[in-house]
Structure formats: structure tokens, C-alpha cells
C-alpha positions as CSV (number, residue, x, y, z in Angstrom):
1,X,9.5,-11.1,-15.9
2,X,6.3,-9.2,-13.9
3,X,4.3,-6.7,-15.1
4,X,3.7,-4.4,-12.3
5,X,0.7,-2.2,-12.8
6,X,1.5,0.6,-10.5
7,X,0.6,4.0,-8.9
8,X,2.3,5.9,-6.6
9,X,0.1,5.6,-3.8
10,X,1.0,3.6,-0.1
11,X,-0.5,0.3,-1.4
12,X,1.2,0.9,-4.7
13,X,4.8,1.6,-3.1
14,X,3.9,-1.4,-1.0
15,X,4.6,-4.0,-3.8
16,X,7.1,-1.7,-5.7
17,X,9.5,-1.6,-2.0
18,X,9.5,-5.8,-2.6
19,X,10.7,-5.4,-6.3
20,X,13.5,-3.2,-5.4
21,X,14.7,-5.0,-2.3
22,X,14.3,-8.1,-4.1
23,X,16.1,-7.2,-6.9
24,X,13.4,-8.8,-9.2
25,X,13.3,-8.1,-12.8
26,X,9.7,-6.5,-13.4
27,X,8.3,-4.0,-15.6
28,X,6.3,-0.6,-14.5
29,X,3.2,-0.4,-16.2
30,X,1.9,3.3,-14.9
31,X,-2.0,3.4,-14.3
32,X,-3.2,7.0,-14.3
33,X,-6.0,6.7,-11.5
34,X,-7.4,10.3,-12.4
35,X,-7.3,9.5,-15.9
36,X,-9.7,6.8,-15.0
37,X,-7.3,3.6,-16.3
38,X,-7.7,1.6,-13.5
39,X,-11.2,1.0,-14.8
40,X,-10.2,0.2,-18.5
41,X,-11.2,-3.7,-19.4
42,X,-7.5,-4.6,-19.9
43,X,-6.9,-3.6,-16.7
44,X,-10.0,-5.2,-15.0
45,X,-9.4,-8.8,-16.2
46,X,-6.3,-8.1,-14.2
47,X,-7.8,-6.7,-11.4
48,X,-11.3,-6.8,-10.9
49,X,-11.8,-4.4,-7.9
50,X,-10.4,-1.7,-10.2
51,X,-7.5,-0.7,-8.0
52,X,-3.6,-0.9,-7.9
53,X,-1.1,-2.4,-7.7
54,X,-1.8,-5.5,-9.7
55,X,1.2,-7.8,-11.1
56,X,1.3,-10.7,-13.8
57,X,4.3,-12.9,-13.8
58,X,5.2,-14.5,-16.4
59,X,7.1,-17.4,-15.0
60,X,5.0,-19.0,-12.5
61,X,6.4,-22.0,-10.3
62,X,3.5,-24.2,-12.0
63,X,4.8,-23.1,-15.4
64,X,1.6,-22.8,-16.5
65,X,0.0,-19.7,-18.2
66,X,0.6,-16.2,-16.9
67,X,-0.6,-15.9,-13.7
68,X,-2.3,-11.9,-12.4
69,X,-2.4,-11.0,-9.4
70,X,-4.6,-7.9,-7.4
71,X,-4.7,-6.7,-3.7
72,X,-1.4,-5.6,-2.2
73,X,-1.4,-8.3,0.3
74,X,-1.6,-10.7,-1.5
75,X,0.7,-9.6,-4.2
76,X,3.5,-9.4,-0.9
77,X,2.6,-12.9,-0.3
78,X,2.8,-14.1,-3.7
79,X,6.1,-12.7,-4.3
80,X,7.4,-13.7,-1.1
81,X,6.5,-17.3,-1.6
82,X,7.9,-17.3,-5.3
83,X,11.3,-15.9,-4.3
84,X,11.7,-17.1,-0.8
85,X,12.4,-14.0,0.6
86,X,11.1,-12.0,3.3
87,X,8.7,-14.5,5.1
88,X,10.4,-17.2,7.4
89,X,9.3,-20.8,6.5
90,X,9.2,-21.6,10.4
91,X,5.6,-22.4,11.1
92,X,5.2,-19.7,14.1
93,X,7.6,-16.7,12.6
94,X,5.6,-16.9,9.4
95,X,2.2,-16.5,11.3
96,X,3.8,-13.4,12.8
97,X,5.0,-12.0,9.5
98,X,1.4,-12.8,8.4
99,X,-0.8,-11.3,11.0
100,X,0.4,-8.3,10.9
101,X,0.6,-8.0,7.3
102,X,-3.0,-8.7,7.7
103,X,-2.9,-6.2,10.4
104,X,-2.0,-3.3,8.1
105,X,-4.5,-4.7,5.5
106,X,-7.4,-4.7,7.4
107,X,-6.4,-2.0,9.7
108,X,-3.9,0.6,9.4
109,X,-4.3,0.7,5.5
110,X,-7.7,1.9,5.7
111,X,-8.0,3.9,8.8
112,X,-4.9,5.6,7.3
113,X,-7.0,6.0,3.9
114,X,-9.8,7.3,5.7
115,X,-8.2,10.1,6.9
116,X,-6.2,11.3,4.2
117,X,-9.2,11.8,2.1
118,X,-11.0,13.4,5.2
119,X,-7.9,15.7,5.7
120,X,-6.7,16.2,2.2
121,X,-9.2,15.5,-0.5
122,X,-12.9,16.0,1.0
123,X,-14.5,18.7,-0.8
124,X,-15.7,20.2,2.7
125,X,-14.8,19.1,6.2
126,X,-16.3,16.9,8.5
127,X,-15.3,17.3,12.1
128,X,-16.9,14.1,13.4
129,X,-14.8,12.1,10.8
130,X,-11.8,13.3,10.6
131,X,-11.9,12.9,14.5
132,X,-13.3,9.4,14.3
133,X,-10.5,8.3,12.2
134,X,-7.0,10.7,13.5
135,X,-8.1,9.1,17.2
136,X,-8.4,5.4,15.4
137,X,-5.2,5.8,13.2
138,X,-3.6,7.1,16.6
139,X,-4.2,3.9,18.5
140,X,-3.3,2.1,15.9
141,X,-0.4,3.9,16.0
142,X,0.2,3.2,19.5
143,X,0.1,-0.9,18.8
144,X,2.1,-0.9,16.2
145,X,4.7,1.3,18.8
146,X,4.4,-1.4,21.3
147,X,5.2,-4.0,18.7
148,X,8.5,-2.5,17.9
149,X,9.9,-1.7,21.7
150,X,12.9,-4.3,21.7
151,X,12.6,-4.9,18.5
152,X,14.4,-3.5,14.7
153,X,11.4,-4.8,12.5
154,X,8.2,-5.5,12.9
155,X,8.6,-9.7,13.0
156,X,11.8,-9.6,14.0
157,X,13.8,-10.0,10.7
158,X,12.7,-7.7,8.3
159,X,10.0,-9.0,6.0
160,X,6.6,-7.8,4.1
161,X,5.1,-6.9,7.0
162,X,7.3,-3.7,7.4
163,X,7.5,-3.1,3.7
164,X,3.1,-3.4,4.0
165,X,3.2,-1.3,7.0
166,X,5.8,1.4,6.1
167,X,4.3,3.4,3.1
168,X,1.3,4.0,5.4
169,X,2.9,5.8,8.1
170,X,5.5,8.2,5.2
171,X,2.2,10.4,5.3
172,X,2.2,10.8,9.2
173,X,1.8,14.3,8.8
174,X,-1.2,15.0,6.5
175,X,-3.0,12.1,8.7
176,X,-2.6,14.3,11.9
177,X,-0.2,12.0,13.4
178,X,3.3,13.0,15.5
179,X,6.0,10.2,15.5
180,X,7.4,12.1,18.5
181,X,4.4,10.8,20.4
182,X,5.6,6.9,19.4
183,X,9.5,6.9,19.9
184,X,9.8,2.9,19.3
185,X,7.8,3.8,15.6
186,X,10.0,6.6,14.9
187,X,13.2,4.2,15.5
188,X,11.9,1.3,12.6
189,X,10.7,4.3,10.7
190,X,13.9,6.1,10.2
191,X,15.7,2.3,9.7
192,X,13.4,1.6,7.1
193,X,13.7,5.3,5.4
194,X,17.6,4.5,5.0
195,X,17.5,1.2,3.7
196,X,18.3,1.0,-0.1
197,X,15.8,-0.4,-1.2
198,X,13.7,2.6,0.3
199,X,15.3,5.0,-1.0
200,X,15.4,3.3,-4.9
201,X,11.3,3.2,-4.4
202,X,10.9,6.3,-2.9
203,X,12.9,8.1,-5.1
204,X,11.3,11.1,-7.4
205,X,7.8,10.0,-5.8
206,X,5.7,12.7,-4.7
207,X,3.6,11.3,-1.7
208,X,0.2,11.6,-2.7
209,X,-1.1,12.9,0.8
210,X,2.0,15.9,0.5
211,X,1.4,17.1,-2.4
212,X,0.7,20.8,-3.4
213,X,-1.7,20.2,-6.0
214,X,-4.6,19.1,-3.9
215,X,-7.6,20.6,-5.7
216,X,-9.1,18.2,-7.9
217,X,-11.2,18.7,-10.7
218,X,-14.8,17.6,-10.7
219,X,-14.6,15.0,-13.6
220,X,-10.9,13.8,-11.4
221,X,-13.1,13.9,-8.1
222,X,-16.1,11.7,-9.9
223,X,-13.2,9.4,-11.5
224,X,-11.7,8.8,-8.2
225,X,-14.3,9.1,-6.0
226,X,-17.8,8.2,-7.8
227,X,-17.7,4.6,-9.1
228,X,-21.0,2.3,-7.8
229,X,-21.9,-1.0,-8.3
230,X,-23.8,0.2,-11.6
231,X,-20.9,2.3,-13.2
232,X,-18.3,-0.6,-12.1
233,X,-21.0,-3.1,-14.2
234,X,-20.9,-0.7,-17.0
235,X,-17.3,-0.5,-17.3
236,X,-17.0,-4.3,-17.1
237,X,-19.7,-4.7,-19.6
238,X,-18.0,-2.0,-22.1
């Protein structure tokens, strides 16, 4: 059994598309990030950077003590490794499944971030960021169009890099992207939007970046947005 700490955001939906294609037993453990539980000391020894998703299993392959997990990456990884599934074991089609998981991890993940909270939950708006990062998530964008010309997923077979990459591009439209501008993107996108799997994670989620409820309170805005080194030290010490 895993314990799947879990939020609905992209990262979140991430690691919660592997469970449900995977058919792997796991338990949802819901972390209200507004509530502020991602910073509860629990939680913390499970994932010290405070975020989600974060997973425990408790039957590791060394079948030693129960092993957490935290990053969304490397959770994919992880899970991939322990079930076999979704990452090749050929040497040269793993790298590819690999880099551009890494890709979307060090990339798309947080230019796509960037924006949504420049678009959607910025107090005021900042013209010279939110055109810094629409014209970066746009070429980015653009790659991962040329990637997919010829091709039904990302690596070939489908794998964790499209399940990494695909929660990220479901908010298209709050980031200021069109799909009509990346017709090879739009293609894998609708494929991966009908999949089962897909639609069993997706379903009764409210995408984050959509919803109608944007205003956040103050004391939800300093939860969300106001931890520091010194309020992360105080948490961990508490």
C-alpha cells in the first residue's frame, strides 16, 4: 500500500495519473495547501520542501522500513522503477523518457507556474512578467510541438514523461497559450485527455488555474505565498 499525500494541482495530478494507470493500490491523503498542512511536522518529515505530492510505500523492494518519497519527479521515477511500468529498460529509450521528464521538471513545470500566478493569483499585474514568462512557456511550447511531429507520445511508447508533461499544458488557457498555434501538441493532448486513466484522475477536479474562486484571502495569500527560510525553520522547529 502508498500513502499518497495529494493536492489537486499539475504536480499533484502528475503522480495521481501513474496510480490510476497503473492500477496501484494507494491511499489519498488530502493536504489542504491554504489551510497551511503542507507545513505541519508530520507532513515535513515526509517532505521537507513543504510541497506535494509526497508518497510512502509501504512495501519497498528492499523490504526494509517504509520508504517517503517528495518531488514529483522523482516520485514518477520511483514508481516507475518499482512496478516496471512506463519507463523502457533499454539503455537509450530510458534516457529519452528521462530527459524529458527532466525537461518538464526543470522547465515547463515552472515557467508554466510562473505564469499562472502572474495571470491568475498576483494581487496586481505585472506586465514585464507575465510577458517574460507567456513568451518562455510559448517556446517551450513550441519544443515540446516538435517533439511530438511523427510521433503518439512524447518517447515513443507512452511513459511518465507525458503523464509529467500533460497536467501542465490542461491549463493552456489561463497561461495565455493557444493549442491551435501547436497542432502536433494538440494531437498527444487530446490522446492523452481520452485515455482512461485520464479521465479516472481528472475526474471531479477543478483545475486550479480555471477556477472561479480566484480571490484569495490574505491569511490564504500569506499561507501560500509568504513562507521564508525563517518561517520554514519555525515550522520545522515547532
Amino acid at each position: 500500500m502508498i500513502d499518497f499525500y495529494f493536492s489537486p494541482t499539475p504536480n499533484g495530478l502528475k503522480v495521481r495519473l501513474f496510480l490510476e494507470e497503473a492500477e496501484l493500490p494507494h491511499r489519498i491523503v488530502p493536504v489542504s495547501l491554504s489551510r497551511g498542512e503542507q507545513f505541519h511536522s508530520d507532513f515535513l518529515k515526509i517532505s521537507p520542501n513543504a510541497k506535494i505530492p509526497a508518497i510512502v510505500d509501504y512495501a519497498p523492494a528492499d523490504g526494509v522500513a517504509p520508504l517517503p518519497v517528495f518531488e514529483s519527479g522523482a516520485i514518477l521515477v520511483y514508481l516507475a522503477e518499482k512496478t516496471g511500468r512506463f519507463m523502457p529498460a533499454d539503455l537509450r529509450a530510458r534516457i529519452d523518457v528521462l530527459q524529458w521528464v527532466f525537461w518538464q521538471v526543470g522547465g515547463l513545470g515552472p515557467m508554466a507556474g510562473q505564469i499562472g500566478h502572474f495571470n491568475v493569483f498576483a494581487p496586481e499585474k505585472v506586465p514585464y512578467a507575465i510577458d517574460r514568462y507567456t513568451r518562455e512557456l510559448h517556446r517551450l511550447y513550441g519544443v515540446l510541438d516538435r517533439r511530438l511531429a511523427g510521433r503518439e507520445y512524447i518517447a515513443g511508447e507512452y511513459s511518465i514523461a507525458d503523464m509529467a508533461s500533460y497536467p501542465w499544458i490542461v491549463p493552456h488557457a489561463p497561461h495565455g497559450q493557444d493549442l491551435d498555434d501547436f497542432p502536433d501538441l494538440r494531437r498527444w493532448f487530446e490522446t492523452m485527455r481520452e485515455r482512461p486513466g485520464t479521465r479516472a484522475t481528472y475526474d471531479g477536479v477543478t483545475d486550479v488555474y480555471s477556477r472561479s474562486d480566484r480571490t484569495l484571502t490574505d491569511a490564504e495569500r500569506r499561507i501560500l505565498f509568504g513562507a521564508s527560510a525563517k518561517t520554514m525553520a519555525e515550522t520545522t522547529e515547532a
